[in-house]
C-alpha positions as MATLAB code, in Angstrom:
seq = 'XXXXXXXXXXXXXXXXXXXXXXXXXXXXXXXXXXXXXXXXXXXXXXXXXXXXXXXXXXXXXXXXXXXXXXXXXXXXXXXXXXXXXXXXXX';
ca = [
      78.303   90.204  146.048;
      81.219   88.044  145.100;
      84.585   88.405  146.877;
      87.232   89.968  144.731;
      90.469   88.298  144.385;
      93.604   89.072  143.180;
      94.070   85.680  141.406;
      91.392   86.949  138.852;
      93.537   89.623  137.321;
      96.496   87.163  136.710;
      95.882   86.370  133.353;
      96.085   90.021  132.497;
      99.120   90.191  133.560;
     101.381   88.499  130.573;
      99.707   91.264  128.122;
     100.423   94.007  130.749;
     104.315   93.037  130.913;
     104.004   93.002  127.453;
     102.576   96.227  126.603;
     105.313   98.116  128.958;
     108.363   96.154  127.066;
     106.768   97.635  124.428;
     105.918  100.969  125.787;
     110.250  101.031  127.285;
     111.042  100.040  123.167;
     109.092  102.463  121.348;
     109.963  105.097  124.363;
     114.285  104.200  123.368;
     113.483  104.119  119.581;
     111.961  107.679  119.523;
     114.549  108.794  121.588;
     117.558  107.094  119.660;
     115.673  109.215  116.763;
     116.527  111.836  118.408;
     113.067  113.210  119.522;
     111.026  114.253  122.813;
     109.153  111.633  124.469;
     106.288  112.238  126.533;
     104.000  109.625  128.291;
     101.119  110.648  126.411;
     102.719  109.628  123.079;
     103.916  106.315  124.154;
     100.133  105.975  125.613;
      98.613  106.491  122.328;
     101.299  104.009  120.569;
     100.380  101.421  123.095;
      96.084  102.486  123.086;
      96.681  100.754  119.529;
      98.366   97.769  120.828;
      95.468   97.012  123.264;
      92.884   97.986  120.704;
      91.800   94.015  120.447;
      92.439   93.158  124.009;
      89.790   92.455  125.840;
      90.158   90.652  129.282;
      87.345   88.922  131.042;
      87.085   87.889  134.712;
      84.250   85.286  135.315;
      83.071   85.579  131.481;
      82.807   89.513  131.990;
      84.744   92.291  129.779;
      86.558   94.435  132.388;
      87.855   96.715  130.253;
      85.698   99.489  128.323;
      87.368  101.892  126.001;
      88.403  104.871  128.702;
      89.408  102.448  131.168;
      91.743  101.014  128.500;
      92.873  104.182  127.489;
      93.549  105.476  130.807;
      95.322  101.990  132.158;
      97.594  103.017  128.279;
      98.312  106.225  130.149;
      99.517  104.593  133.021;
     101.398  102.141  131.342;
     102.724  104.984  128.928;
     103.750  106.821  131.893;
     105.636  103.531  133.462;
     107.370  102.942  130.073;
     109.044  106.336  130.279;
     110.190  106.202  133.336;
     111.712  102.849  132.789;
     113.346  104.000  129.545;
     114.954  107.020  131.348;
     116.091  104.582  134.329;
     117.194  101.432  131.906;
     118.810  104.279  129.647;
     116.759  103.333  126.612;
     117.820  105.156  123.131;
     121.061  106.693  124.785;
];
């Protein structure tokens, strides 16, 4: 078995940054809109943002579609509570 290490999940990471900016933007413009955010909704806003991405480590897709959509709920769930922190949409 090959040894795992954490050097192979570093090219993920510019997308990942990426998709919570965009999660913490989408999370202030709702709320500047004057609605209720939930984690959930920003997860399904950024599910369609990571539709096309598919990372690889060693040639191999790591990502199948409810890992990605659970790793969007994660993210979704990060994004709000960086909005409410950073203050985004007040």
């Amino acid at each position: 078995m090959a040894k795992f290490k954490a050097s192979m999940l570093v090219g993920m990471l510019p997308k990942l940054i990426s998709l919570v900016q965009s999660g913490v933007q989408h999370y202030g413009s709702l709320r500047a809109a004057g609605l209720e955010v939930s984690p959930e909704i920003v997860a399904a806003y950024l599910d369609g943002h990571a539709a096309e991405w598919n990372p690889e480590v060693q040639g191999k897709a790591v990502l199948d579609d409810d890992t990605k959509t659970a790793g969007c709920r994660f993210l979704g769930g990060l994004a709000c509570n960086l909005g409410e922190i950073l203050g985004a949409g007040a």
